[in-house]
N, C-alpha and C positions, 0 to 999 in steps of 0.2 A: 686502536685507541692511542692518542699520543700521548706524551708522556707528563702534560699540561693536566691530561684528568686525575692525573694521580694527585697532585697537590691540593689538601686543603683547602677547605672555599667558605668563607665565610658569609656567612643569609642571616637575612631577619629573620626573628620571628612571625613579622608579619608577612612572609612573602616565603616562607618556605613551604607550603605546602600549595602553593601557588602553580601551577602548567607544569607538574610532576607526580610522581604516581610512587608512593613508599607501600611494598609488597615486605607481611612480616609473615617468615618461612612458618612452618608449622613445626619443625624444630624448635621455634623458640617457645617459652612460657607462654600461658596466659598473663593477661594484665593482672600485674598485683597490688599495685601501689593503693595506699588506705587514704583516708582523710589526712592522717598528720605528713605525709610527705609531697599530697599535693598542695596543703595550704600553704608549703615553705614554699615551694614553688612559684606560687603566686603571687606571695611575702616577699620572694628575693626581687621579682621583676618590677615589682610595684616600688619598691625600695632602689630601683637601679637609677644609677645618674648613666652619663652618653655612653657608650660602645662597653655596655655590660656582658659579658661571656657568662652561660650557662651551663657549654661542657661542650661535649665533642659529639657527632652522631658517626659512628661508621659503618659506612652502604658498598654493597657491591654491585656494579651496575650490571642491570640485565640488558638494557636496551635504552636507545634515546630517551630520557627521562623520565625512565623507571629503574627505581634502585630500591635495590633486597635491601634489608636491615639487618644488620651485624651485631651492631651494638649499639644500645641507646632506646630499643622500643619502649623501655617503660617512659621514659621521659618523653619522647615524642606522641605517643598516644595521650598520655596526660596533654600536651601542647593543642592536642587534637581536637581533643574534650572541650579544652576552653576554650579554642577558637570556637567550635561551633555554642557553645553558652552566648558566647556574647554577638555573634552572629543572630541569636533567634532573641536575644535581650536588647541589643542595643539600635537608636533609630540612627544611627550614623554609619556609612556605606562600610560596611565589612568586605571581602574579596567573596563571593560567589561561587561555586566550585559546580564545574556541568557534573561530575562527578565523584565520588566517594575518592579523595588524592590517596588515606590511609586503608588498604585490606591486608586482609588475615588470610593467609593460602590455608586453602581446605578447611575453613569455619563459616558455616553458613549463619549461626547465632552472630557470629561478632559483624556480618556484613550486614543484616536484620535490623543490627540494633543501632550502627551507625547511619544507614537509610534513617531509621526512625527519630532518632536525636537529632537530626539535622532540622524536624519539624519541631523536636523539644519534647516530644512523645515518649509514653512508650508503651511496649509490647508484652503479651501473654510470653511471661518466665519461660515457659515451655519452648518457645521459639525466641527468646532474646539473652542476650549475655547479662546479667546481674553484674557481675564485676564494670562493667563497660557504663551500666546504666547508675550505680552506685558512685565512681567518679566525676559522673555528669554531675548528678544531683548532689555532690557533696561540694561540688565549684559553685552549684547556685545556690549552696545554702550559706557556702564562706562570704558571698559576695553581699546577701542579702545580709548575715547578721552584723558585715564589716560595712556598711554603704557609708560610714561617717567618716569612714578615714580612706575609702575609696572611691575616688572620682569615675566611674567607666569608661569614658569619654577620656579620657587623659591617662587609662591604662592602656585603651586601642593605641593613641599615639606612642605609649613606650615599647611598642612591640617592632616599631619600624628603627630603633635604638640598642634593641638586647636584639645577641644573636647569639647562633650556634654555631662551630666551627664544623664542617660535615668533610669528612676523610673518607672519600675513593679508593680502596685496596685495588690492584693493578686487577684486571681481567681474568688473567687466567693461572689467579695464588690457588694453592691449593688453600681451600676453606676448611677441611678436614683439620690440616696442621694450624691451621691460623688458630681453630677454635681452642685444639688442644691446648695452644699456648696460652689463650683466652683462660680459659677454664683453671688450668694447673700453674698460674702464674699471677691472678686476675687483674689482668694488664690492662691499660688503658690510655690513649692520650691523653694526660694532665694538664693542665693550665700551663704550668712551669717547664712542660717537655714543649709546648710549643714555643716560650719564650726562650729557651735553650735556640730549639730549632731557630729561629730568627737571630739569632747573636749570632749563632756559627752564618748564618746564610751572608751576616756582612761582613765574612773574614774569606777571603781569596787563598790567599796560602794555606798549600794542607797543613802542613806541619802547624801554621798558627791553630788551624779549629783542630788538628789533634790535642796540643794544649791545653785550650778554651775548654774541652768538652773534658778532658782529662780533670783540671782544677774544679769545673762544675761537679760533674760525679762525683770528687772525694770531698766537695765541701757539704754535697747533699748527704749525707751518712752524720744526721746531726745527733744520733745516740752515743758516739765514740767523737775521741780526740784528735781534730783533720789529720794530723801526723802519721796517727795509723792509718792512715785511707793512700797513704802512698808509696809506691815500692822506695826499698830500703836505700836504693843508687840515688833517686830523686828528693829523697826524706833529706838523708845526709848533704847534696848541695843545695838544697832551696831553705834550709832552717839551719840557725847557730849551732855549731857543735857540740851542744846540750838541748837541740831540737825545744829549746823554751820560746824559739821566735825565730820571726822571719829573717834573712838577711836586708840590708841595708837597701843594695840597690834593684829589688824585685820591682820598682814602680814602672821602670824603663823594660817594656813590653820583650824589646829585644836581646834585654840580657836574661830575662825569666826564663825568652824560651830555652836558650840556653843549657839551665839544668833540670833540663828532665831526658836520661837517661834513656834512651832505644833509639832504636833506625827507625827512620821515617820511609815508610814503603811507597813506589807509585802510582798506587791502586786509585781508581778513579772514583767520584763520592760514591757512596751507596745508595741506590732506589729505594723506595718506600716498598718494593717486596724482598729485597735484602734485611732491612730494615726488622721487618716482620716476622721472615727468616731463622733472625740471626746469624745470615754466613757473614757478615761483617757489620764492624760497629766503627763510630767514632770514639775509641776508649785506647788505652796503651795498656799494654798486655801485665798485671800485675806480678811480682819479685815479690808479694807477700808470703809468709810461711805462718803456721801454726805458731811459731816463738813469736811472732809480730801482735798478734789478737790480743785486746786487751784483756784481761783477768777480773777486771773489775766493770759493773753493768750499769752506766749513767743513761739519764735522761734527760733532753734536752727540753728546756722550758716553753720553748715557740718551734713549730717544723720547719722542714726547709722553706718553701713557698715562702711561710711569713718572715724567713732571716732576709729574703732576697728583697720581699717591702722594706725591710729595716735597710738595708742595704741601700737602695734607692734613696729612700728618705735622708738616708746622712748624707750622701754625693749633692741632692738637690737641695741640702737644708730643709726641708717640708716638713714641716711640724702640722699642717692640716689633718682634719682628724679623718678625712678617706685615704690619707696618704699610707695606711697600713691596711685595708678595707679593703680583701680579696675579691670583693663583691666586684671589682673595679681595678682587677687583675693585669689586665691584657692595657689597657689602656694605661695605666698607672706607668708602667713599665717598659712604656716605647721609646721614651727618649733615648734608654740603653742601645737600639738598636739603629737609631737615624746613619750612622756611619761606620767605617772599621774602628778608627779611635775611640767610637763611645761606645761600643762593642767590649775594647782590649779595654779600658778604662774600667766596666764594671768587672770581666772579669776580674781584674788585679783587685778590686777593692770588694768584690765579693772575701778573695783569698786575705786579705789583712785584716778583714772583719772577722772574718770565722777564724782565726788565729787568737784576736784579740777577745772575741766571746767567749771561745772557750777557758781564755786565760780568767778571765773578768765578771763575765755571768754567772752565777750561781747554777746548778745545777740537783738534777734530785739523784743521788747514788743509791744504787741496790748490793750492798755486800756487806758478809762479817755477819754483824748482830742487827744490820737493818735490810738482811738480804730480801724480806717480805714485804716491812712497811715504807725502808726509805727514807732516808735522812737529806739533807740540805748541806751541798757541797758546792767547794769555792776551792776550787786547784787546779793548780796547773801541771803539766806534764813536761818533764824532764827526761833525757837520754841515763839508765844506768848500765856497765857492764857483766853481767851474770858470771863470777866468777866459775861455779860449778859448771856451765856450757860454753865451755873453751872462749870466756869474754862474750859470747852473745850479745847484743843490743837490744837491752828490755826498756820499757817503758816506767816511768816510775811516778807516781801522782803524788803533788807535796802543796801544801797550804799553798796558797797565790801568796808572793812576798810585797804585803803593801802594808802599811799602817794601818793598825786595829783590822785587820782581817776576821776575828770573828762578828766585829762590830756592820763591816759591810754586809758581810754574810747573813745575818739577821736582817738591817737593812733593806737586802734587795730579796728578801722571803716575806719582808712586810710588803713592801710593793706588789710582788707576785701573785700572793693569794688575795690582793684587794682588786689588781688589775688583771680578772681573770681573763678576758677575751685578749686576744693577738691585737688586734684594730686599735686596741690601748692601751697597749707596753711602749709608750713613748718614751718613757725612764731607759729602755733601751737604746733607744736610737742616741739617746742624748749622752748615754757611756760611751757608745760607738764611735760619735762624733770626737767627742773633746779626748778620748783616747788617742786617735789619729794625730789629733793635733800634739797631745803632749802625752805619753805612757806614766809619767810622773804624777798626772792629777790627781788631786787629793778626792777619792770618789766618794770618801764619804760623807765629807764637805758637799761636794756637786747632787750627791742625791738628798741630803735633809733639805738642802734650798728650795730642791725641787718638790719636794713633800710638800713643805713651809707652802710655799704658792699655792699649792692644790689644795691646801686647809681654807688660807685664806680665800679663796674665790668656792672654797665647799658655805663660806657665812655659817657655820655650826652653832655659834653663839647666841643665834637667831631662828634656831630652828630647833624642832622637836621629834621624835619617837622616828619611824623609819624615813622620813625628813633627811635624816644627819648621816653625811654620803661613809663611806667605809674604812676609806681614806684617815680618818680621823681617828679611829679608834685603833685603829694599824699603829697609826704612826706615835698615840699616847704608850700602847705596848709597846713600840718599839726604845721609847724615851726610858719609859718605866725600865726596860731589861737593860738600855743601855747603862744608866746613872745606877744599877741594880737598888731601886727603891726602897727604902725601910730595909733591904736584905732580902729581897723578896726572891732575887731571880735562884734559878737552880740550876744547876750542870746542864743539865738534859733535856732544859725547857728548849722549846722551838716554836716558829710559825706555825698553825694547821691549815688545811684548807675550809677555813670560815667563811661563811655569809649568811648566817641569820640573826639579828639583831636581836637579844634577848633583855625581854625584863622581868630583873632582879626581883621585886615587888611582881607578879603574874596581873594581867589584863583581866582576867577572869579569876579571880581565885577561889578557891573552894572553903566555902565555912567561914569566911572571913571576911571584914569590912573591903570596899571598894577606894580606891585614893583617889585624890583627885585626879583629872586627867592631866595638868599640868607635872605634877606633882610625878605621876605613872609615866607619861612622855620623856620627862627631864632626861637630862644628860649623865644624870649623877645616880639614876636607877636603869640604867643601860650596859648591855656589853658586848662583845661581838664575839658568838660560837658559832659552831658548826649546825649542821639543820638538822643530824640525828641529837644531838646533845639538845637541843631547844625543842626535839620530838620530847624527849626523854625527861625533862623537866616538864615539861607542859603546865598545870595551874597547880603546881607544887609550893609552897608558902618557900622564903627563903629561911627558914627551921629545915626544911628537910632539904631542899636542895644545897644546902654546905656539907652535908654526906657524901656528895656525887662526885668525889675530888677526881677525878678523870676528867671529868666536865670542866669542874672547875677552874683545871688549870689550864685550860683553852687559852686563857684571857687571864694575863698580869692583874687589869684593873678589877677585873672580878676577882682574882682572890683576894684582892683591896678588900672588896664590898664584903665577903667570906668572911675576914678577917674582924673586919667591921662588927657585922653583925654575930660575929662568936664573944666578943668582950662585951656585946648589949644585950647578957642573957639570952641570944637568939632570936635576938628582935629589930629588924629593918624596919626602920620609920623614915618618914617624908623628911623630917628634918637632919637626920642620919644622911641621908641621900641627897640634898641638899649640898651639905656639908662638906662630902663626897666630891661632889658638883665644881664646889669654887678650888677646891684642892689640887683636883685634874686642870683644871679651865689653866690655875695659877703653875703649873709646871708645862703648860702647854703656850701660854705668855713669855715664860723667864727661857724657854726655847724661839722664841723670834713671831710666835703669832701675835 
């Protein structure tokens, strides 16, 4: 075998099961997969725009195009399934197969039932697989109840556009050890290992993709502060002697490599069953110690995969809204790769980014009194000397030094929990950005403007009940805590993670008149809680739900309306709420809407 098979090889979906033969061991599982993870399946590819990635298959080849399955059978039998659905469904040429491309070593049920499916049939339980027949029939019932928003004809042509990337393990790996590592590790080629892979492929010099792959590693570790992600020789010359930032001239490639601390060996790349192995890596041998680990347990807001979209999108300016949309991974991300310079370019601006995030984004901290539920954190990390351990260099986390720092901090926890998906944290990119350009800007300036817009093009003032996007009642909490309203705000108040629109006044109330639906819709009998608090109130009158002060204080404006209705003998009316209405509407105007 030459050393050409071992590489990666990217197929259509329509063409991969095309003049080759996928044999799945009898080691592996039966088919498991249910209704809800084939219909994503079919949801993602229906949803894909050009050269959409699915994932990775890994085969070991037996023979001129027949390859054992490694990893990836459930996904490829699901692919299987629906090819033949729409083969026996559809009048437009499908690929024809003389034979069965997918078997099952030593299951005669599962070869039974794919003979059979391929007519659309099927067979006495006794002699066919259920699980196999169950996923058929579960494709043609998603397709049938969804035919309004799916073209068939126009899914067939997406499948010659999404592909898999199918990974060759060399010939004669031992499979034993590959699995163990499978198994006790459960490893996988990610989207982002192969876009790794691809940046190093256009750097020639080792010592550069030693680097390149070095700075990726420690910026991928987005639960800690990148600082600690790098031995202490390299920590100390790549960051200010208070490790709070980068130095100056890290942008020039040539002087970055510079400081990072080891000999550079001259060991030739490593094969893809090194690789697998583990007898060598592209990584620089860590100088971290126990005194290095942080003490304290954060969490990052978006993973790595999504920092590297944010990343892209500030380098290209891309403010599109697939320009964060993992759906469109591999494609989104090539431009990083066209050359060595745009290669070394994203590395360095990966590393100023993930400096500057962590300084700047908010974060969710686990320790002290919120080591269970977690609080909402905005610090940066500074060098201290550990007096007691002969000077040691500890790590030390201190408020980020900007104007009104708790005021962002709330700020970017209203954003957070309104823009829950990654694909819509543009607020991100948009710190990223103008960070870069100036570290001095005023962020909390930059982020109400950008609220400000998203109200304005939300038209709220025009719209009613779940209508009125989420954005808007974020960013009135956020006004109300800032200006601390009537006195309203309290120490301890925070964001939560909201998204059920609650009305004040219930939809359904028990025992009691019905409001108009205007009136029930408005703006002014609305507020935005969580979905077990909006369980938990259900068609409770607002008499008994100002009891539920936990609920309550979800939502600033609702303890307004609490409030409200405690000084009106415990009485919410339409014109109460109204009232309410023009009140918010009027501090949401004298704020720039």
């Amino acid at each position: 075998m030459t050393n050409n098979q071992t590489k990666p090889t990217q197929i259509a979906i329509s063409d991969i099961f095309k003049d080759v033969e996928y044999i799945v061991p009898i080691y592996q599982r039966n088919y498991a997969w249910k209704a809800k993870q084939i219909e994503q399946l079919i949801e993602d590819i229906n949803s894909a725009k050009d050269n959409y990635y699915l994932g990775t298959l890994i085969v070991n080849q037996k023979e001129q195009s027949v390859y054992e399955v490694i990893d990836g059978q459930q996904r490829l039998t699901t692919l299987y399934l629906l090819k033949l659905y729409l083969l026996n469904n559809s009048n437009k040429e499908v690929h024809i197969y003389n034979k069965t491309p997918l078997q099952f070593e030593a299951r005669e049920k599962y070869h039974n039932t794919l003979l059979n499916l391929k007519k659309g049939n099927r067979i006495d339980e006794e002699f066919g697989a259920t699980e196999l027949y169950d996923g058929y029939f579960d494709i043609k019932k998603y397709f049938k109840n969804n035919s309004n928003k799916i073209d068939e004809t126009k899914f067939i042509e997406k499948l010659k556009k999404v592909f898999i990337v199918r990974v060759q393990v060399p010939k004669d790996i031992d499979l034993n050890h590959y699995f163990e590592i499978m198994n006790t590790r459960g490893e996988q080629l990610e989207l982002h290992q192969i876009v790794k892979a691809k940046i190093l492929a256009q750097l020639d010099d080792n010592k550069d993709k030693r680097v390149a792959a070095y700075i990726w590693d420690s910026c991928a570790n987005m639960d800690s502060y990148v600082q600690m992600s790098f031995d202490k020789a390299t920590r100390n010359k790549l960051f200010s002697d208070n490790w709070s930032k980068l130095k100056e001239n890290i942008k020039d490639w040539e002087t970055l490599k510079e400081y990072f601390s080891y000999q550079i060996s001259e060991e030739k790349n490593p094969t893809l069953r090194e690789i697998l192995e583990k007898t060598t890596e592209y990584k620089i041998e860590s100088n971290i110690n126990n005194e290095d680990v942080d003490n304290e347990r954060f969490e990052s807001v978006i993973s790595f995969p999504n920092f590297i979209l944010q990343v892209n999108a500030v380098i290209f300016n891309d403010e599109d809204d697939t320009s964060l949309d993992d759906k469109n991974f591999i494609q989104v991300l090539k431009n990083n790769w066209e050359s060595a310079d745009a290669a070394k370019l994203f590395i360095i601006k990966i590393l100023e980014c993930r400096v500057l995030f962590d300084k700047y984004i908010l974060k969710r901290e686990y320790a002290k009194d919120y080591q269970k539920t977690g609080k909402w954190s905005l610090q940066k990390l500074e060098k201290y000397k550990d007096i007691q351990r002969n000077n040691a260099e500890k790590p030390l986390y201190k408020v980020t030094d900007v104007e009104n720092a708790d005021t962002l901090r709330t700020l970017e926890s209203a954003l957070r929990i309104t823009y829950t998906s990654p694909k819509t944290m543009h607020w991100i990119t948009l710190v990223l950005k103008k960070l870069l350009e100036d570290e001095n800007i005023n962020l909390v300036d930059l982020l109400e403007q950008y609220c400000l817009r998203k109200i304005d093009e939300a038209d709220y003032k025009n719209k009613n009940g779940f209508n009125i996007e989420r954005i808007v009642f974020s960013y009135l909490d956020y006004l109300l805590y800032r200006d601390n309203y009537k006195g309203i705000t309290k120490n301890d108040w925070e964001f939560q993670f909201r998204n059920s629109i609650e009305h004040f006044y219930p939809q359904h109330p028990d025992n009691e008149e019905n409001w108009n639906k205007n009136d029930l819709d408005g703006f002014g009998n609305l507020a935005l809680i969580t979905v077990s608090g909006n369980s938990k109130f259900s068609n409770m009158p607002p008499s008994a739900k100002i009891d539920y002060k936990e609920i309550i204080k979800q939502s600033l404006k609702l303890q307004i309306m609490m409030n409200i209705t405690k000084n009106n003998n415990k009485i919410w009316t339409p014109e109460l709420a109204e009232e309410h209405k023009k009140e918010m509407i009027k501090i949401l105007d004298n704020n720039g809407i």
